[in-house]
MMTF fields as JSON, N, C-alpha, C and O atoms, coordinates in Angstrom:
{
  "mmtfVersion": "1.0.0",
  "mmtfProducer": "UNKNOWN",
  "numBonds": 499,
  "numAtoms": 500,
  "numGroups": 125,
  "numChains": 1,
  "numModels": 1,
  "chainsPerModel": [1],
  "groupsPerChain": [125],
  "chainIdList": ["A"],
  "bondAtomList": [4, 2, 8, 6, 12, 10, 16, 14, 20, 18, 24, 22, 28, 26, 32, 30, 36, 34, 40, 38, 44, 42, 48, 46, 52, 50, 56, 54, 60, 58, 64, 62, 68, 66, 72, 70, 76, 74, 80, 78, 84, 82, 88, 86, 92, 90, 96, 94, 100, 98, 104, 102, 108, 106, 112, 110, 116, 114, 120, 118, 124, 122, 128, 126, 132, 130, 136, 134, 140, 138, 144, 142, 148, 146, 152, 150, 156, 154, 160, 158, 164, 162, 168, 166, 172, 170, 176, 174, 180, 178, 184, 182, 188, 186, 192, 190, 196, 194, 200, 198, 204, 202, 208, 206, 212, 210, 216, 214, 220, 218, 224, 222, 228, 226, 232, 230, 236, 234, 240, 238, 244, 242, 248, 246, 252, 250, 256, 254, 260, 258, 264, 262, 268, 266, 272, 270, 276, 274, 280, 278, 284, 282, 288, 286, 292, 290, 296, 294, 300, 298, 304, 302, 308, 306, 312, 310, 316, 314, 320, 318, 324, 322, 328, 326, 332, 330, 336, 334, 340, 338, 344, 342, 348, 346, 352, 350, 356, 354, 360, 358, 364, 362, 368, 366, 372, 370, 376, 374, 380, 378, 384, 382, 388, 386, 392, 390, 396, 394, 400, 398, 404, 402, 408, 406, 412, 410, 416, 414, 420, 418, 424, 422, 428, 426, 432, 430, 436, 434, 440, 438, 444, 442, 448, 446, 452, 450, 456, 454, 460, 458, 464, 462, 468, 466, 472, 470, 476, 474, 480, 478, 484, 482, 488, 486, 492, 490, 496, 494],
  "bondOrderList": [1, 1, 1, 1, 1, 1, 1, 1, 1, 1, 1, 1, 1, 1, 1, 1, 1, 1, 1, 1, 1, 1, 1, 1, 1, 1, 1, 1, 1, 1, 1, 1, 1, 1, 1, 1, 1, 1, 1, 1, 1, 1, 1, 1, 1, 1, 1, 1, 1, 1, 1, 1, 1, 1, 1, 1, 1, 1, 1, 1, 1, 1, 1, 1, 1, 1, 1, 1, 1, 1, 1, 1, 1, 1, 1, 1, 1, 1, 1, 1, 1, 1, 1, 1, 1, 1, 1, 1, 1, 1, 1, 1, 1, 1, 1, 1, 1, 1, 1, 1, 1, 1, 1, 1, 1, 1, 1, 1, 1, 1, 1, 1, 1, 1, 1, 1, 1, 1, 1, 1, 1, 1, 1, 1],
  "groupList": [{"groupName": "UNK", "atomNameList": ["N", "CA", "C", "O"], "elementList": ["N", "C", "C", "O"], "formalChargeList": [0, 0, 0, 0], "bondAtomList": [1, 0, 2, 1, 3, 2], "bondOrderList": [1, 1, 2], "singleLetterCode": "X", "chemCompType": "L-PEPTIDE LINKING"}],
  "groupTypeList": [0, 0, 0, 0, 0, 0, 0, 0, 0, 0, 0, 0, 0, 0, 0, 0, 0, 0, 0, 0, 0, 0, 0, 0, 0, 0, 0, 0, 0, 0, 0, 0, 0, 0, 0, 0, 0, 0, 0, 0, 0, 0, 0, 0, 0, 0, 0, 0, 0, 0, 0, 0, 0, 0, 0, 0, 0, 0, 0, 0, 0, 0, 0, 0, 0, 0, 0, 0, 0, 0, 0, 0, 0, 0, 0, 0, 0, 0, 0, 0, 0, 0, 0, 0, 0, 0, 0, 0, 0, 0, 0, 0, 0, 0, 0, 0, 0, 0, 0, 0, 0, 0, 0, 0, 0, 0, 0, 0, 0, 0, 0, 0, 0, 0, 0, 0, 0, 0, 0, 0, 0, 0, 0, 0, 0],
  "groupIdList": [1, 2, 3, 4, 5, 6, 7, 8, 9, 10, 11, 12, 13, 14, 15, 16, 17, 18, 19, 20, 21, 22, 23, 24, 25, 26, 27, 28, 29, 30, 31, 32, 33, 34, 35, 36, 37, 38, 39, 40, 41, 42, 43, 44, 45, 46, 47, 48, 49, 50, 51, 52, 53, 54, 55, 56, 57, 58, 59, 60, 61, 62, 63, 64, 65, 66, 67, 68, 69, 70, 71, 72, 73, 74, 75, 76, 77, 78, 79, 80, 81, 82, 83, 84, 85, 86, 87, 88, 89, 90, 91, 92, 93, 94, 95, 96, 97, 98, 99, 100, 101, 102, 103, 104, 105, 106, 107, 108, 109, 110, 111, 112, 113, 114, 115, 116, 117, 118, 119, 120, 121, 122, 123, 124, 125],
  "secStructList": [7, 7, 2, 2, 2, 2, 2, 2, 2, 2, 2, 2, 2, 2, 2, 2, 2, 2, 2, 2, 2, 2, 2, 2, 2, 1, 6, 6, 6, 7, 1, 7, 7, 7, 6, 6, 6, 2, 2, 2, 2, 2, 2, 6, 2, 2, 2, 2, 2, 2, 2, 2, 2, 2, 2, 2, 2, 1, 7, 1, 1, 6, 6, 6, 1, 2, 2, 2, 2, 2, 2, 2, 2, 2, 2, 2, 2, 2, 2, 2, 2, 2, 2, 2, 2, 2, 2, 2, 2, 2, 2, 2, 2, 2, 2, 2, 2, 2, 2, 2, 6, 6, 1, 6, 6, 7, 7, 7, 7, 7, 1, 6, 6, 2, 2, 2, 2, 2, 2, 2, 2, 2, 2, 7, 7],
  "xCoordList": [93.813, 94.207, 95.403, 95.604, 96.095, 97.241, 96.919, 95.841, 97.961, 97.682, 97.788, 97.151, 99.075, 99.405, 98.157, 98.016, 97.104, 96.285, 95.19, 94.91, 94.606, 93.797, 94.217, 93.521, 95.94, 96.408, 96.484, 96.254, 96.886, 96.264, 94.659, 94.377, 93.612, 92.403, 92.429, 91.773, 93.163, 93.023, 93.702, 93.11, 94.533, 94.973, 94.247, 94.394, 93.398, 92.746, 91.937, 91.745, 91.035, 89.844, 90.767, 90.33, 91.591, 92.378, 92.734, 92.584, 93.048, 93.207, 91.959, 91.939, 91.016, 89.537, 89.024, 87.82, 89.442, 88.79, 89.23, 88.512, 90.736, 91.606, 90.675, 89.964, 90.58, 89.952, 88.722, 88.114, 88.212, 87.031, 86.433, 85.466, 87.673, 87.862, 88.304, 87.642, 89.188, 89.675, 88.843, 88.742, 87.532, 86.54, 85.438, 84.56, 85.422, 84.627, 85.401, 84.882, 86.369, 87.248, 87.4, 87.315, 87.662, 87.219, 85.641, 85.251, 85.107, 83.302, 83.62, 84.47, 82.861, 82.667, 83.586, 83.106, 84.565, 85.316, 86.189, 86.966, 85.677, 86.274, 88.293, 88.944, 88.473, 90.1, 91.4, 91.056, 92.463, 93.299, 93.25, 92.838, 94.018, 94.004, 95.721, 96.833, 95.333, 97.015, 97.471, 96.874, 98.929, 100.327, 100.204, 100.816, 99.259, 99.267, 98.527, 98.808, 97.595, 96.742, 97.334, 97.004, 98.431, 99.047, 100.413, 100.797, 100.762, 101.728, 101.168, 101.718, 99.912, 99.107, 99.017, 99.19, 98.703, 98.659, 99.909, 99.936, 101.262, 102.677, 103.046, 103.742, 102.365, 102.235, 101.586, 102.196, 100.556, 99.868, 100.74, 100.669, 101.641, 102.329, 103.253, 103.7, 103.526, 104.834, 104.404, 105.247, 103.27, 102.542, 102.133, 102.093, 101.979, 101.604, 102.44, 102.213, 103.833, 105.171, 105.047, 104.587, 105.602, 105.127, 104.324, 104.732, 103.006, 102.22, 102.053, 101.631, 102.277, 103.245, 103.581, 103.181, 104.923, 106.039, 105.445, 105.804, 104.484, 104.236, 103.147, 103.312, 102.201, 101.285, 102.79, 102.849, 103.585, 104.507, 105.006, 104.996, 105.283, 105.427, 104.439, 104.776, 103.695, 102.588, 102.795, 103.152, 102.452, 102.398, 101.944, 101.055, 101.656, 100.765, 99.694, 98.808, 99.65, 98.573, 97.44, 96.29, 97.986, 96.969, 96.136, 95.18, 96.047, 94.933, 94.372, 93.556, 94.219, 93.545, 92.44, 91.24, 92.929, 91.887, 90.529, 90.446, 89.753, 88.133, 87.857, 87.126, 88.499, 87.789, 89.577, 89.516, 90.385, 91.883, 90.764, 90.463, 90.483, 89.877, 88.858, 88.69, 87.783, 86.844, 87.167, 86.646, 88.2, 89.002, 89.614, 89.373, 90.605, 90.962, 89.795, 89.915, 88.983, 87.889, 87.076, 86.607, 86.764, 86.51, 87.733, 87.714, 88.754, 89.807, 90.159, 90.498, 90.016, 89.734, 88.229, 88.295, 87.752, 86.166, 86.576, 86.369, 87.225, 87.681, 88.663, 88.804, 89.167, 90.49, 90.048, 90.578, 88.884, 88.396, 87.414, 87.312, 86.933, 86.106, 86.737, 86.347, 88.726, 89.318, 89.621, 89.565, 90.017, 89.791, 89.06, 89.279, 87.88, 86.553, 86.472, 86.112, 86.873, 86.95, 88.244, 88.241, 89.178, 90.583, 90.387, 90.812, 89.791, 89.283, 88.58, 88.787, 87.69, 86.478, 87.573, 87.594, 88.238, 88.885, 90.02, 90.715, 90.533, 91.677, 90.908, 91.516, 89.208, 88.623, 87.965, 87.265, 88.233, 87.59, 88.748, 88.7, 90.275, 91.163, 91.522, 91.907, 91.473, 91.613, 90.446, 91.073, 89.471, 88.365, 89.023, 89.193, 89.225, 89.735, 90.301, 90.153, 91.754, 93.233, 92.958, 93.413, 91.975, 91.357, 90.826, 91.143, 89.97, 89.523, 90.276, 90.111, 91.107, 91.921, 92.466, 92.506, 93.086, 93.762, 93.511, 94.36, 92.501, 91.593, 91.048, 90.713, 91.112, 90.802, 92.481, 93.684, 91.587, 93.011, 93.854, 93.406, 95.096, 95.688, 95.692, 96.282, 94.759, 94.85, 95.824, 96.647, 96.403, 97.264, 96.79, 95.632, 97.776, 97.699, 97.855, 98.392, 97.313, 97.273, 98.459, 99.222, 98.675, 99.937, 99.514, 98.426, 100.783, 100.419, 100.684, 99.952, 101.547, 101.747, 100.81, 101.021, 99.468, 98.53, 97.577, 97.373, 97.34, 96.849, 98.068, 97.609, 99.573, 100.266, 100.691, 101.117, 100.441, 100.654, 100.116, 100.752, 98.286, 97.307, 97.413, 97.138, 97.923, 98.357, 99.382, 99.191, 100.454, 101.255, 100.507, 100.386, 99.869, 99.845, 98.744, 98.912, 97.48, 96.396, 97.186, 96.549, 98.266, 99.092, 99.878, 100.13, 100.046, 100.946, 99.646, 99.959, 98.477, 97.426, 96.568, 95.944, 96.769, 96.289, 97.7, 97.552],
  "yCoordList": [72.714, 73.485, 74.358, 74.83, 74.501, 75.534, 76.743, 77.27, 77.333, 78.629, 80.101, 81.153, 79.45, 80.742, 80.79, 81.761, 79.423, 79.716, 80.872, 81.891, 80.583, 81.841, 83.197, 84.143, 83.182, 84.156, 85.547, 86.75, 84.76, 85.24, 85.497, 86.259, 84.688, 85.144, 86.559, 87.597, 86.279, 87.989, 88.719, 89.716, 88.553, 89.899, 90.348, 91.382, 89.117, 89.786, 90.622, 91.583, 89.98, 90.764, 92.29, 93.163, 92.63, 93.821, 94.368, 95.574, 93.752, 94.628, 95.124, 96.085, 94.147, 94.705, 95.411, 95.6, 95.923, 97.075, 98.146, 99.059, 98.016, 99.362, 99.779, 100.759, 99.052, 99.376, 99.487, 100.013, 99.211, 99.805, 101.404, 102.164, 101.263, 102.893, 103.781, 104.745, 103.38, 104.454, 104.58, 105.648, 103.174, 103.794, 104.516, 105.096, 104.521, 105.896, 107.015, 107.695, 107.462, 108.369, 109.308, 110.536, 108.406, 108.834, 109.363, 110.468, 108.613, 108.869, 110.132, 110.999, 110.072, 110.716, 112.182, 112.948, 112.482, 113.354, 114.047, 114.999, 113.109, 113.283, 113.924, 114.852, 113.374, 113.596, 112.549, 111.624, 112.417, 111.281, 111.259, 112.116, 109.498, 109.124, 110.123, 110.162, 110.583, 111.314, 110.026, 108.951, 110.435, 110.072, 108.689, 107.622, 109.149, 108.145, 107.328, 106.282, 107.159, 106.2, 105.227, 104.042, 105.82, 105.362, 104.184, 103.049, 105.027, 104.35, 102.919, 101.945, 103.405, 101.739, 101.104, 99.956, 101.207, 100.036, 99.77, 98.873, 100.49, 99.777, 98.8, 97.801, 99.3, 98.297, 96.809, 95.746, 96.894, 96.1, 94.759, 93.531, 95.972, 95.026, 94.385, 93.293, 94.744, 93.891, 92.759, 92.194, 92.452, 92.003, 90.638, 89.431, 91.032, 90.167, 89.629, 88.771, 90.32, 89.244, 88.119, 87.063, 88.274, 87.814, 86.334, 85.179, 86.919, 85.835, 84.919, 83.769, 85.27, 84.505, 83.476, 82.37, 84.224, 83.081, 82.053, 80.875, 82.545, 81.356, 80.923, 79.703, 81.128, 80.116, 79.097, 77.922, 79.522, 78.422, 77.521, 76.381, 77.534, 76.995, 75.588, 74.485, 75.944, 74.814, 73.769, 73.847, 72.113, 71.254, 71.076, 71.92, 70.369, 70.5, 69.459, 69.409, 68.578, 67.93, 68.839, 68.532, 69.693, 70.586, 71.135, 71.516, 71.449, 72.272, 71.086, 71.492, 69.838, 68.816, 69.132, 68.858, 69.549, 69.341, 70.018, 71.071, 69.485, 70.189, 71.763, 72.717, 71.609, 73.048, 74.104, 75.24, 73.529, 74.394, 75.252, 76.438, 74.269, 74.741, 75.317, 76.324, 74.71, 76.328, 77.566, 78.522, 77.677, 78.878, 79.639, 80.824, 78.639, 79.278, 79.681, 80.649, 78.989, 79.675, 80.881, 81.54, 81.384, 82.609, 83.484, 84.71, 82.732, 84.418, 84.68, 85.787, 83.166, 83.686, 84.522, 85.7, 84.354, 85.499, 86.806, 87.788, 86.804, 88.178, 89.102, 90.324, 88.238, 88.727, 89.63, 90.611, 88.96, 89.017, 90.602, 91.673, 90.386, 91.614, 92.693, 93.567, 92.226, 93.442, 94.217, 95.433, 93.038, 93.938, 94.85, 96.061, 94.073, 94.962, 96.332, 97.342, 96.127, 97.505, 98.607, 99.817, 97.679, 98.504, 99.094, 100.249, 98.688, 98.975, 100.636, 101.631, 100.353, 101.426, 102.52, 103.626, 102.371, 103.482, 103.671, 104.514, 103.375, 103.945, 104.765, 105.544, 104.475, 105.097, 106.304, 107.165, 106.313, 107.538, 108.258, 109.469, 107.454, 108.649, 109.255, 110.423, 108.763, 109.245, 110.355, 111.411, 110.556, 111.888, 113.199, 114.412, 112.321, 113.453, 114.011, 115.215, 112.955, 113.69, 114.829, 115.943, 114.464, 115.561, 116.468, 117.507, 116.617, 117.783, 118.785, 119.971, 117.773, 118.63, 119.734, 120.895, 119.074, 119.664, 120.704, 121.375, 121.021, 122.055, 123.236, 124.413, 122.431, 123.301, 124.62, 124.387, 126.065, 126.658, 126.425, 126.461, 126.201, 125.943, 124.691, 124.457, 123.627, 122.217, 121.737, 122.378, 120.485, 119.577, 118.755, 118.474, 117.731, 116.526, 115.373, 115.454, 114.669, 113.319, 112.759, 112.887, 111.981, 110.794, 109.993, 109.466, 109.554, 108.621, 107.294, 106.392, 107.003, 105.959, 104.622, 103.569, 105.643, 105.323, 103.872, 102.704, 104.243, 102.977, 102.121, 101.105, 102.189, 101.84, 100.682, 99.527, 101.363, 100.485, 99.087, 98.04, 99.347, 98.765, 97.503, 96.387, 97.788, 97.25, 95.773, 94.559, 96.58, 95.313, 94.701, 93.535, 94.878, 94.361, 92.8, 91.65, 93.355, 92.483, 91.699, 90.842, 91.952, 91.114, 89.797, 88.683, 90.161, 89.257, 88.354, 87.168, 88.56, 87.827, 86.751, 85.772, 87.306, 86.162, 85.133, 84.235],
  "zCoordList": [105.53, 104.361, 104.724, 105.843, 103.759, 103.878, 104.216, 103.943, 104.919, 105.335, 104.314, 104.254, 103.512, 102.448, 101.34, 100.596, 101.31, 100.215, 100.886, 100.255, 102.249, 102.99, 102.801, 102.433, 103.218, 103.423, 102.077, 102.194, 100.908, 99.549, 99.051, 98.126, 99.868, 99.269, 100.884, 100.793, 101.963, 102.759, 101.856, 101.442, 101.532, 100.543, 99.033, 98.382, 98.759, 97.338, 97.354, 96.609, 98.917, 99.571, 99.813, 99.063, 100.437, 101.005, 99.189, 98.996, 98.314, 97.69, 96.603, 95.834, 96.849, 96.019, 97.252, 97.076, 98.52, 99.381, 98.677, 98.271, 98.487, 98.069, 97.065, 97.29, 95.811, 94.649, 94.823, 93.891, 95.59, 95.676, 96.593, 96.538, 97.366, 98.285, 96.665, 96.281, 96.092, 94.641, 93.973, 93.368, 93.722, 92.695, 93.477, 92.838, 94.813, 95.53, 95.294, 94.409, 95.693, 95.785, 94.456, 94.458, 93.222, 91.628, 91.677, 92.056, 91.344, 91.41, 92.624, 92.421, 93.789, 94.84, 94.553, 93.717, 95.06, 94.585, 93.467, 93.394, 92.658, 91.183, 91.573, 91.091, 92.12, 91.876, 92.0, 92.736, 91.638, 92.02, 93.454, 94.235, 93.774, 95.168, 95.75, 95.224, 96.639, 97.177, 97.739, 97.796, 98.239, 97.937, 99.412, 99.385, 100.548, 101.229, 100.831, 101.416, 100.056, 99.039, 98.441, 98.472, 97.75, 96.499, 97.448, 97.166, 98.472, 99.275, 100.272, 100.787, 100.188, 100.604, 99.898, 100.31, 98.353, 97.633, 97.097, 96.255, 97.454, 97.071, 98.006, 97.822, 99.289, 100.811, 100.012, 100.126, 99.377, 98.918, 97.88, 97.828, 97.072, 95.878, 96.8, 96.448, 97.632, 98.486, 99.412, 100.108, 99.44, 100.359, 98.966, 99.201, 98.126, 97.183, 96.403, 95.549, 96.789, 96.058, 96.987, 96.555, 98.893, 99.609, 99.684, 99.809, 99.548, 99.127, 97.572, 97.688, 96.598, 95.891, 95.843, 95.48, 96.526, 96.978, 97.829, 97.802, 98.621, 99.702, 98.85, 98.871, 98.159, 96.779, 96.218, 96.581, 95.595, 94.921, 95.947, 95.484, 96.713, 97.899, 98.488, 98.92, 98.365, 98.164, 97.387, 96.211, 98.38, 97.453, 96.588, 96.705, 95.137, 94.325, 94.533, 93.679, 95.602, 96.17, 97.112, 97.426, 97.332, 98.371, 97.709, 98.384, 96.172, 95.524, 95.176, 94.349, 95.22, 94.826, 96.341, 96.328, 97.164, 98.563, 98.198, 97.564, 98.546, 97.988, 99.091, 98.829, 99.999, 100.868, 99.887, 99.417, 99.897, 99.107, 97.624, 97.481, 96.931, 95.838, 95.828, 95.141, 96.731, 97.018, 97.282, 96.708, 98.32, 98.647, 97.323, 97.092, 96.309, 95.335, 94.104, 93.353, 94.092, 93.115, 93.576, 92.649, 95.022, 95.504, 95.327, 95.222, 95.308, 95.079, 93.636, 93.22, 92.611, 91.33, 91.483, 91.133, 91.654, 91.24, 91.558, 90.844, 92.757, 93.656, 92.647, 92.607, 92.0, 91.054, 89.886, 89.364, 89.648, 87.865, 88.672, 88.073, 89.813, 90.567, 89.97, 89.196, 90.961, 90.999, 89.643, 89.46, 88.576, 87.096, 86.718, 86.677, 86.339, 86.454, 86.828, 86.223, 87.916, 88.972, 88.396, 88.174, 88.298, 87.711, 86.801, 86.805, 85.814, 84.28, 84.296, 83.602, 85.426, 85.429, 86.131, 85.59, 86.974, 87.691, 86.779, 87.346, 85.781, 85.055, 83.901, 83.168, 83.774, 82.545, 83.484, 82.951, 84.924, 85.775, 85.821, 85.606, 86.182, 86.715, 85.342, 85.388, 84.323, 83.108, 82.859, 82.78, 82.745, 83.029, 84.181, 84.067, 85.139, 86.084, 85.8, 85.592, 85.59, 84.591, 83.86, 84.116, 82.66, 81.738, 82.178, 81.599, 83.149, 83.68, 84.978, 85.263, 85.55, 86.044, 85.362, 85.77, 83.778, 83.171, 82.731, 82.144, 82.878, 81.333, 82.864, 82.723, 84.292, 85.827, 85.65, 85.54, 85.715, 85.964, 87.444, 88.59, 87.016, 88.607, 89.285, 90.34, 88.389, 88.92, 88.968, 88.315, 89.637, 89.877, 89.419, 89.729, 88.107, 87.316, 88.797, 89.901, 88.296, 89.35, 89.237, 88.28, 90.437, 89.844, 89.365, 89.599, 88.082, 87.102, 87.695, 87.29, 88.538, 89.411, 90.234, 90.835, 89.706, 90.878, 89.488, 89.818, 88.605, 87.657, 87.062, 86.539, 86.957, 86.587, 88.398, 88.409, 89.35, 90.455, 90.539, 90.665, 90.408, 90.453, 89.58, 90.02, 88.024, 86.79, 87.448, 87.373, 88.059, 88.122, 89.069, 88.693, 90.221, 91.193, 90.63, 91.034, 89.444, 89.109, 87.782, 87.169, 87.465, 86.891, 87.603, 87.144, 88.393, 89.468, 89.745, 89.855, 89.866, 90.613, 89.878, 90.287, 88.615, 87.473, 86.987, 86.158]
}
């Protein structure tokens, strides 16, 4: 089997860790992810142009391979995970947001941080 098809289900897994460290981080501490957070999962979007490119790259006989397509139907599941997950943490950082707001002296979150996430599970479907 090809290597760039593995190499994309390591990065789906790496990026449903991320999202799943942010939906602790929301829950658990109720506050946005800071700036080195946010700078790992831009690590992330670049990593997934990357891989991409090396998915198009691929013959179109290789997803006919039966172990290729098992691989790609675990990183579709992994994908639809990471939604799921995205969904719930943009309806958490959105609470936070709000309650930061209304906290005297709080700091608004970066908005960067669900708008990141956004492109990145765009690129992946």
């Amino acid at each position: 089997m090809n290597d760039p098809i593995r190499e994309h289900q390591q990065l789906c897994d790496d990026i449903h860790q991320c999202v799943l460290e942010e939906n602790r981080l929301l829950r658990q501490h109720q506050r946005a992810p800071d700036a080195a957070f946010l700078n790992r999962k831009r690590q992330l979007l670049e990593r997934l142009d990357v891989s991409l490119a090396g998915l198009r790259s691929i013959a179109p006989g290789t997803v006919r391979d039966p172990q290729a397509r098992e691989v790609l139907e675990k990183t579709r599941a992994r994908i639809l995970q990471i939604l799921q997950l995205d969904k719930e943490n943009e309806q958490l950082l959105l609470r936070v947001s709000i309650s930061s707001q209304r906290a005297p002296g709080a700091v608004a979150p970066p908005a960067a941080s669900v708008a990141m996430l956004q492109k990145i599970y765009s690129r992946c479907s």
